[in-house]
C-alpha positions as CSV (number, residue, x, y, z in Angstrom):
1,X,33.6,16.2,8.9
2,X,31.1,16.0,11.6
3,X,28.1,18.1,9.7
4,X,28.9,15.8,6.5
5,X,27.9,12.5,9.0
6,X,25.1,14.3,10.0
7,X,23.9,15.2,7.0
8,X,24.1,12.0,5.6
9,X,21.9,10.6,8.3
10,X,19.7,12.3,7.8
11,X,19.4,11.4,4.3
12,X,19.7,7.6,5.3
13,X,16.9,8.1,7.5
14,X,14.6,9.8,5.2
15,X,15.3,7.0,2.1
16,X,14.3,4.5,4.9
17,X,11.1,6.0,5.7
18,X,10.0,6.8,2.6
19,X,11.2,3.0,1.2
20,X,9.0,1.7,4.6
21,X,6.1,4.2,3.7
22,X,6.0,2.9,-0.3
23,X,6.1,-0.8,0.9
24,X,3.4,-0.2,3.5
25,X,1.3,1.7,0.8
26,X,2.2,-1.2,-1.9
27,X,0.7,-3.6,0.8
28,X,-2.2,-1.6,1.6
29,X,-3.2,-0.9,-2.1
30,X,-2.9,-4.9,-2.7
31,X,-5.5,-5.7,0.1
32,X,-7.6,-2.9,-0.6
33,X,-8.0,-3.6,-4.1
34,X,-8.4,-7.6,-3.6
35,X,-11.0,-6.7,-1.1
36,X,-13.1,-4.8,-3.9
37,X,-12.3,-7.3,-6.5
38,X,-14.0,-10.0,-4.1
39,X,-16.9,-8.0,-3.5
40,X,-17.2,-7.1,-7.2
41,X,-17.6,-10.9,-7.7
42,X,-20.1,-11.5,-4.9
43,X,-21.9,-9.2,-6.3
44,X,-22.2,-10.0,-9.5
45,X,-22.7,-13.7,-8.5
46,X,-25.6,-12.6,-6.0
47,X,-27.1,-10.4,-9.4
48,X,-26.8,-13.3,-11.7
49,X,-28.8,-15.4,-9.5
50,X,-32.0,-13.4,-9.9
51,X,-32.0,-12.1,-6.7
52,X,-32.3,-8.3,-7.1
């Protein structure tokens, strides 16, 4: 009965960190990719008013 806790802590434990880890990478994926579209747009903006 004992190792069948354990065991399922352990699973419990690894669903929560790999749920934490997806979120944290969701997160990091949605700044990083607002972060280029922004600069995309400055860019563009800076190109578009003749400056080379």
């Amino acid at each position: 009965m004992m190792t069948a806790m354990n065991g399922l802590h352990v699973i419990m434990l690894l669903l929560i960190w790999i749920v934490g880890l997806a979120v944290v990478g969701a997160a990091f994926y949605v700044v990083v990719r607002l972060a280029v579209t922004h600069a995309l747009k400055t860019h563009t903006r800076w190109i578009d008013n003749g400056k080379p």
